[in-house]
ZADO-325989 format. One line per 3 residues: for each residue y, z, x of N, C-alpha, C, CB. Coordinates in nm, 4 decimals, decimal comma. Each point is the difference from the previous one (the first is absolute). Glycine has a CB too. Layout:
ZADO-325989
Y/Z/X/Y/Z/X/Y/Z/X/Y/Z/X ~ ...;
END
This chain:
ZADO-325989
11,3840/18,7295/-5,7730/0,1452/0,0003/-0,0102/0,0375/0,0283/-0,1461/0,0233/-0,1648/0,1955 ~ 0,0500/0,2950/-0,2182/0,0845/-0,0310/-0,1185/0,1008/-0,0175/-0,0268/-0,1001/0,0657/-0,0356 ~ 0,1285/-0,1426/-0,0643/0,1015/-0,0774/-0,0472/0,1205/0,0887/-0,1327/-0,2122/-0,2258/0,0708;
0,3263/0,2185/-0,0187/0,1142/0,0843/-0,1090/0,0997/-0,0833/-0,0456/-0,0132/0,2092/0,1129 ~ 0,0691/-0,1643/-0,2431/0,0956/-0,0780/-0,0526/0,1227/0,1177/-0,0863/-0,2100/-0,2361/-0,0184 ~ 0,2651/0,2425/0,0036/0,1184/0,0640/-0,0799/-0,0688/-0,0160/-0,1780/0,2473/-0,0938/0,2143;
-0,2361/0,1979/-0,2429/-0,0491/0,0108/-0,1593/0,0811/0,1262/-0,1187/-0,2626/-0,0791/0,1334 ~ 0,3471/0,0314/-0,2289/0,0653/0,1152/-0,0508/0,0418/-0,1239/-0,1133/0,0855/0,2254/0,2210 ~ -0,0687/-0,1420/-0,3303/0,0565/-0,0009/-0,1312/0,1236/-0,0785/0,0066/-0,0984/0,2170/-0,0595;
0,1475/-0,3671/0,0022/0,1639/0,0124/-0,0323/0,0547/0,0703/-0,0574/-0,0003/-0,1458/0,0069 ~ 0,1445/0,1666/0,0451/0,0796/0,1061/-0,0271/0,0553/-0,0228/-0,2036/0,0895/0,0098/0,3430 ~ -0,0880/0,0683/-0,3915/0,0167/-0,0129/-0,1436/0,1377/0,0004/-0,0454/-0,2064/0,1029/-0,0221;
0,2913/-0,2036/0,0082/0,1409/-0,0045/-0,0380/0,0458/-0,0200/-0,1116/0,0109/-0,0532/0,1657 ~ 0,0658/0,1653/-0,2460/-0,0221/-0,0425/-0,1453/0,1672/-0,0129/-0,0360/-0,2681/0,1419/-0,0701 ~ 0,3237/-0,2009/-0,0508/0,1198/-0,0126/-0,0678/0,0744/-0,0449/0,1056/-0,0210/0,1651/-0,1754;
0,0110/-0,2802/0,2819/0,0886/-0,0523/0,0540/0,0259/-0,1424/-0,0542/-0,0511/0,1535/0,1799 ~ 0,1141/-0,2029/-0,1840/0,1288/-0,1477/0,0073/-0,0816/-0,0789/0,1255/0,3036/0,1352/-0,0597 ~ -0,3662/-0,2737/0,0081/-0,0131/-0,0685/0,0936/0,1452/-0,0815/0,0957/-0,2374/0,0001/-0,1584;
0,2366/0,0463/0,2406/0,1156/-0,0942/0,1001/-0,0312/-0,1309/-0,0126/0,0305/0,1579/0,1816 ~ 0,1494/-0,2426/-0,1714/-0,0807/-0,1438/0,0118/-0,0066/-0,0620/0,1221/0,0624/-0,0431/-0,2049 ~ -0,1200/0,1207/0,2935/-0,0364/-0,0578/0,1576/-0,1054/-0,0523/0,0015/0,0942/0,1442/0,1116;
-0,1240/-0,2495/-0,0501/-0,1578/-0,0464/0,0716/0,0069/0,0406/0,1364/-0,0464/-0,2171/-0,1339 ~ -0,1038/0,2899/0,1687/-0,0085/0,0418/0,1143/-0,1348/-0,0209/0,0221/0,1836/0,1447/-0,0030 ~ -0,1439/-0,2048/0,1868/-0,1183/-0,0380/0,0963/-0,0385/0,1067/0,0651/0,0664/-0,2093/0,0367;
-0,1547/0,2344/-0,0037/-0,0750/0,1079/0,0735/-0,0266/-0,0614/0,1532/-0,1240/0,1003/-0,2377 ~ 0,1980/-0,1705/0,3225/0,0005/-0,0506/0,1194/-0,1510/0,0355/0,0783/0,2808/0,0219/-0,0085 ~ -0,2707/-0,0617/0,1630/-0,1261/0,0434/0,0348/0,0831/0,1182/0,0645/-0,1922/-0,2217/0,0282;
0,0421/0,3415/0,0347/0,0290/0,0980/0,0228/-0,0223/-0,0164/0,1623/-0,0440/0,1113/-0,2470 ~ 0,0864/0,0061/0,3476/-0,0457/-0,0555/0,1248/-0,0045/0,1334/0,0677/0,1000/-0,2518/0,0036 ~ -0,1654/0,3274/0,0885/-0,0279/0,0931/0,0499/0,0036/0,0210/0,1327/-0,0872/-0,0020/-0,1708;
0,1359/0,0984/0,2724/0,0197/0,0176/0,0859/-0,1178/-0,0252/0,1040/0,1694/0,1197/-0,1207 ~ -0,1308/-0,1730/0,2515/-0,1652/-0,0169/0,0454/-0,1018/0,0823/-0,0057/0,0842/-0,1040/0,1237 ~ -0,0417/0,2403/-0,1155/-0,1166/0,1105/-0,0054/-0,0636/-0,0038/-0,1102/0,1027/0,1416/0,1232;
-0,0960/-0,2112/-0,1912/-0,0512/0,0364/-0,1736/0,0195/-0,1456/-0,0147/0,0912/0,2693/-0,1152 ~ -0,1156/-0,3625/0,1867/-0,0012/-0,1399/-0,0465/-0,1586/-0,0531/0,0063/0,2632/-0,0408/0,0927 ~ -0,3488/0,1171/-0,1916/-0,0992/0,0202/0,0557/-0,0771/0,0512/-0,1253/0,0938/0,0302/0,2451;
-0,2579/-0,0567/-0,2741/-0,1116/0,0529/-0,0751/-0,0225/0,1380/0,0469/-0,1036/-0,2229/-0,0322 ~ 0,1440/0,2685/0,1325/-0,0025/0,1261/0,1137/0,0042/0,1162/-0,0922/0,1369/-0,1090/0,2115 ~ -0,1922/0,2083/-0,2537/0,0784/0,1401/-0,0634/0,0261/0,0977/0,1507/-0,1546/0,0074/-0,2915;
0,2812/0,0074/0,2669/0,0673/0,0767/0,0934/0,0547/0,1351/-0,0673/0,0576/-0,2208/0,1281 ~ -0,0833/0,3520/-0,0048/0,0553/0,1056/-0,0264/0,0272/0,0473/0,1115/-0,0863/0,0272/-0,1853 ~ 0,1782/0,0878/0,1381/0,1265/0,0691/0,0930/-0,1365/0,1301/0,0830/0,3193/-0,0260/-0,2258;
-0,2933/0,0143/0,3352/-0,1178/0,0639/0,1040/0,0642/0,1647/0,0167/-0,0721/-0,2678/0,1704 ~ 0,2495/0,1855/-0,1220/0,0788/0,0979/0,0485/0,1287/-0,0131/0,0006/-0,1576/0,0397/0,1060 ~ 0,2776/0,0058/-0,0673/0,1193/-0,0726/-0,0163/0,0313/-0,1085/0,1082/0,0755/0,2042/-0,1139;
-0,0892/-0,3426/0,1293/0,0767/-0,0761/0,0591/-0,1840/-0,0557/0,0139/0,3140/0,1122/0,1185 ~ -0,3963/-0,1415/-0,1853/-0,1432/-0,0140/0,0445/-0,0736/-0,0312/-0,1574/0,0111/0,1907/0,2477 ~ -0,0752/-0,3049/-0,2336/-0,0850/-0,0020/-0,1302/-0,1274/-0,0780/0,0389/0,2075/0,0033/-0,1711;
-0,2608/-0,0098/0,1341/-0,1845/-0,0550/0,0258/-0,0382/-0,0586/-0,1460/-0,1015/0,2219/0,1890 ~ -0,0041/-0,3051/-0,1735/-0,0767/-0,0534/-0,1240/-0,1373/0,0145/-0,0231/0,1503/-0,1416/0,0144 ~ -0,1861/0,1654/-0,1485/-0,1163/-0,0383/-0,0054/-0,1344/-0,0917/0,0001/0,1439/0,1151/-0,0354;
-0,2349/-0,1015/0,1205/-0,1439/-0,1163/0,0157/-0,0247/-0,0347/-0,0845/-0,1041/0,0605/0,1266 ~ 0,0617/-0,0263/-0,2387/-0,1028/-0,0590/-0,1023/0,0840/-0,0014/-0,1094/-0,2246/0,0844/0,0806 ~ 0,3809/-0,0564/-0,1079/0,0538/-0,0116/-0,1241/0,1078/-0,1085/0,0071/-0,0566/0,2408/-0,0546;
0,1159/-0,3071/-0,0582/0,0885/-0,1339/0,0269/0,0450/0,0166/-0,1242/-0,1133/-0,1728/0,1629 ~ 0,2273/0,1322/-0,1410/0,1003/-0,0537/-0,1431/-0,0919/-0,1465/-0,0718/0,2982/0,0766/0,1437 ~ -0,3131/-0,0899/-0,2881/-0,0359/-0,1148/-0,0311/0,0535/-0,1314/0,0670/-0,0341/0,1328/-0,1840;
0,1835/-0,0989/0,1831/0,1095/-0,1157/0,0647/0,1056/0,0590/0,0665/-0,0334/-0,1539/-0,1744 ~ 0,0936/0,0906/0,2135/0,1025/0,0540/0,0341/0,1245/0,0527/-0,0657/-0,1024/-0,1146/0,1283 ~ 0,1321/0,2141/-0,0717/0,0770/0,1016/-0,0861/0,1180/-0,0415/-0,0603/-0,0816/0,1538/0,1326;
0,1828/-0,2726/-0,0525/0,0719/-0,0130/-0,0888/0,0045/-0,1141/-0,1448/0,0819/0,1102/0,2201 ~ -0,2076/-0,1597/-0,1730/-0,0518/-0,0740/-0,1371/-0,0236/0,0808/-0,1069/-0,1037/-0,1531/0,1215 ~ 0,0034/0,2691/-0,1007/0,0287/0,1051/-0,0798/0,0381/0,0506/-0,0553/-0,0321/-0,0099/0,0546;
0,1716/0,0684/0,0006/0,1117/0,0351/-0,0364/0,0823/-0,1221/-0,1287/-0,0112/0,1417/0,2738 ~ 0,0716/-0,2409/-0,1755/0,0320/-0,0640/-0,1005/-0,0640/-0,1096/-0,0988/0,1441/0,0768/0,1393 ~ -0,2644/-0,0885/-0,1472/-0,0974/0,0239/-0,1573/0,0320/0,1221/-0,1131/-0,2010/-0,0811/0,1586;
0,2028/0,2304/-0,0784/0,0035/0,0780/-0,1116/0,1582/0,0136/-0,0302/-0,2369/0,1257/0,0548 ~ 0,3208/-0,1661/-0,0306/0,1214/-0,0190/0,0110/0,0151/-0,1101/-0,1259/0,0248/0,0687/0,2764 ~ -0,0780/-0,1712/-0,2779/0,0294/-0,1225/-0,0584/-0,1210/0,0606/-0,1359/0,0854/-0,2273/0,2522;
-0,1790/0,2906/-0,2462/-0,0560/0,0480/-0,1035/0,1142/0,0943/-0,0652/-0,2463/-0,0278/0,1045 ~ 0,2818/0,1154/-0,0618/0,0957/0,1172/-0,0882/0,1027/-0,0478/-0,0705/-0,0311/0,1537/0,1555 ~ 0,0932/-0,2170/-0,0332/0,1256/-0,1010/-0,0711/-0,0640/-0,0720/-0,1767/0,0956/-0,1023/0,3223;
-0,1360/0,0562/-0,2371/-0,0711/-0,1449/-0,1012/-0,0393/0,0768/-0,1553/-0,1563/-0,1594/0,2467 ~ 0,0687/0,2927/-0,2575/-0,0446/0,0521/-0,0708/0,1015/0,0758/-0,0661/-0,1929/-0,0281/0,1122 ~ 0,2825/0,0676/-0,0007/0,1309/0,1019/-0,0823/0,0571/-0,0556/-0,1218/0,0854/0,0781/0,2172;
-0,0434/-0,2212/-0,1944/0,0513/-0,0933/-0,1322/0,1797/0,0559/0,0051/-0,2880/0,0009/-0,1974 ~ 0,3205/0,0157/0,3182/0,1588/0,0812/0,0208/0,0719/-0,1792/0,0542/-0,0680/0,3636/0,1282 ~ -0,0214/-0,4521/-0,1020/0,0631/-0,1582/0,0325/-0,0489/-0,0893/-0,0764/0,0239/0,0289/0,2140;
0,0633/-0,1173/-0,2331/-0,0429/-0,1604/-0,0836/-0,0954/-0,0117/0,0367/0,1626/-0,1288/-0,0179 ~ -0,1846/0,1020/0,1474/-0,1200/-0,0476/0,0617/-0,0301/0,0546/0,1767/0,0469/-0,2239/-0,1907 ~ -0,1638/0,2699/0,1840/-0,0255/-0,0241/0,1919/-0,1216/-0,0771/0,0900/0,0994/0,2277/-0,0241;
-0,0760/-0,2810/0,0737/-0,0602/-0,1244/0,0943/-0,0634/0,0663/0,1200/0,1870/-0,1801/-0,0621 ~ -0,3069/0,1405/0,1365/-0,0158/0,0224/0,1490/0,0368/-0,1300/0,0515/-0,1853/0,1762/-0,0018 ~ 0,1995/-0,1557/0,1109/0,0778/-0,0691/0,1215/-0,0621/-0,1403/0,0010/0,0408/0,2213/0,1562;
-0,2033/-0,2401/-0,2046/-0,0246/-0,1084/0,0193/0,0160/-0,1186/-0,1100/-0,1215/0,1352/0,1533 ~ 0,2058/-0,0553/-0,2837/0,0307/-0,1012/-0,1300/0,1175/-0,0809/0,0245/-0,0880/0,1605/-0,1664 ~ 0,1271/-0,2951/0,1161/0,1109/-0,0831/0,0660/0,1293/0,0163/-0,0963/-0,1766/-0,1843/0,1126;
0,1131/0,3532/-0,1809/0,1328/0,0043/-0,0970/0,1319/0,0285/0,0392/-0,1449/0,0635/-0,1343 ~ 0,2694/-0,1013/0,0737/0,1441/0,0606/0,0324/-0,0273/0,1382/-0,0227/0,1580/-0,1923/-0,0723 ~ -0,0937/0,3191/0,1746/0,0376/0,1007/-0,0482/0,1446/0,0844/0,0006/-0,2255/-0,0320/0,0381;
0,2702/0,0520/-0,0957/0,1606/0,1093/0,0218/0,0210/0,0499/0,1053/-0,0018/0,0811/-0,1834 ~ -0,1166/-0,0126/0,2273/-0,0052/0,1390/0,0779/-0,1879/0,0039/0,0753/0,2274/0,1560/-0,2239 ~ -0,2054/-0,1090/0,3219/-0,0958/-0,0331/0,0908/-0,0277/0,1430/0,0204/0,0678/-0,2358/0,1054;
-0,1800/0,2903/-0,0756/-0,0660/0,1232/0,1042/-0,0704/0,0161/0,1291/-0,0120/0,0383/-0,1840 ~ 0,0253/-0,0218/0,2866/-0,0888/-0,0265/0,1043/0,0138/0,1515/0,0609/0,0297/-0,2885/0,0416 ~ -0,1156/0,3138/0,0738/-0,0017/0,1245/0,0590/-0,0311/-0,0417/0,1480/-0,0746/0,1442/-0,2174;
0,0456/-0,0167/0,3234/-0,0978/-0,0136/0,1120/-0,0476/0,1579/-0,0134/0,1199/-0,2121/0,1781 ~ -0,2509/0,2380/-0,1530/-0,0629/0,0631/0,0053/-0,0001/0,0976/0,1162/-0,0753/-0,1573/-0,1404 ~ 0,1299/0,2698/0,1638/0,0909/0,0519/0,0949/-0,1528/0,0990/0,0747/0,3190/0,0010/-0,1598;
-0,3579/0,1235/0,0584/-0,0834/0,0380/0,0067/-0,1456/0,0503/-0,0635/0,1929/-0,0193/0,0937 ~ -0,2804/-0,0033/-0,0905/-0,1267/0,0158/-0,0865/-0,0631/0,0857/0,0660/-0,0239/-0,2035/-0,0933 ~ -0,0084/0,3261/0,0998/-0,0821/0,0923/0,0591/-0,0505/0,1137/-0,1231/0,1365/-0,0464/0,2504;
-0,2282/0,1342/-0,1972/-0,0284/0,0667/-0,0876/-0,0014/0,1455/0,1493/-0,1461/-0,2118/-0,2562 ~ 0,1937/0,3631/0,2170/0,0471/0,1075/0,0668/-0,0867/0,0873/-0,0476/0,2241/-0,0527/0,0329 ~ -0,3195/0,0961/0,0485/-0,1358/0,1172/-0,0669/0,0348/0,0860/0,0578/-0,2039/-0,0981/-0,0352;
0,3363/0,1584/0,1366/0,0293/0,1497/0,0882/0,0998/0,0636/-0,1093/-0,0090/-0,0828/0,2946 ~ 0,0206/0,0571/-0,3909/0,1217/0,0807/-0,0900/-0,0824/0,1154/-0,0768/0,1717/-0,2297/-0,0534 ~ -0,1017/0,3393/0,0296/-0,0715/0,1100/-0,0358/-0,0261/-0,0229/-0,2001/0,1327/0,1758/0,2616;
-0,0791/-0,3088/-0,3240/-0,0027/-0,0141/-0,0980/-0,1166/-0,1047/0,0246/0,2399/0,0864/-0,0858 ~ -0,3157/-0,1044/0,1417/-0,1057/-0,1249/-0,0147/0,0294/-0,1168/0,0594/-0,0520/0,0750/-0,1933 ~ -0,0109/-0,1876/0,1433/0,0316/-0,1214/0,0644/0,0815/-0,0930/-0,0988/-0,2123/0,0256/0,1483;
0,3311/-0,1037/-0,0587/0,1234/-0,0418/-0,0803/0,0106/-0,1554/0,0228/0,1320/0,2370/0,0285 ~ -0,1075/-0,3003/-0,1061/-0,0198/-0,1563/0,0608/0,1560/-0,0329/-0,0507/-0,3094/-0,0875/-0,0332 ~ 0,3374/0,0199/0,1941/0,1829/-0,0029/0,0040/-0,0321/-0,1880/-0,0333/0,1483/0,2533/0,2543;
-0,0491/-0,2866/-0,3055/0,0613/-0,1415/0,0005/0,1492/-0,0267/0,0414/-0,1610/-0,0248/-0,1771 ~ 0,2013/-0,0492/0,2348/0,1515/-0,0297/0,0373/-0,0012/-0,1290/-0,0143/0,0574/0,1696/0,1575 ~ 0,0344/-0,2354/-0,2455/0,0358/-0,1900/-0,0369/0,1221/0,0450/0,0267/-0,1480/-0,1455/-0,2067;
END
């Protein structure tokens, strides 16, 4: 079995003004089809299948909002940001649901990996 995780660079934000918001990064939550270690892709239109031997490390919308609460956090654009499980006060809250996670290999540009929160 192999095992995948999301991997890319934070985004580089320069000459901004920290806001004075504190922000929570809530939990994230994903639609049943994708509520799941499952890697799923689009077969056909209205049709998707998964793969045997490959798996998300975790589940995707943990994923998601980890690298979410990493970017934030790293941007330095808030006072401060929290995940969901710190008992801090925050201003302003973030949460999502995880609509769609697939990856589309029939496009004449290659293979495209869609997200929808």
């Amino acid at each position: 079995m192999d095992y995948y995780t999301l991997e890319y660079d934070t985004p580089k934000l320069t000459g901004l003004n920290a806001l004075p918001f504190i922000i929570k990064i809530d939990r994230f939550y994903a639609s049943p089809l994708y509520n799941s270690e499952k890697m799923r892709y689009r077969k056909s239109d209205f049709q998707t299948d998964e793969y045997n031997y490959h798996r998300w490390e975790t589940n995707p919308a943990q994923l998601i909002a980890y690298f979410l609460y990493r970017d934030i956090k790293q941007s330095g654009i808030f006072k401060a940001v929290f995940s969901h499980d710190t008992g801090f006060a925050a201003t302003h809250s973030i949460s999502g649901t995880i609509d769609e996670l697939y990856e589309d290999d029939r496009g004449k540009h290659g293979k495209r990996f869609f997200l929808l929160i």
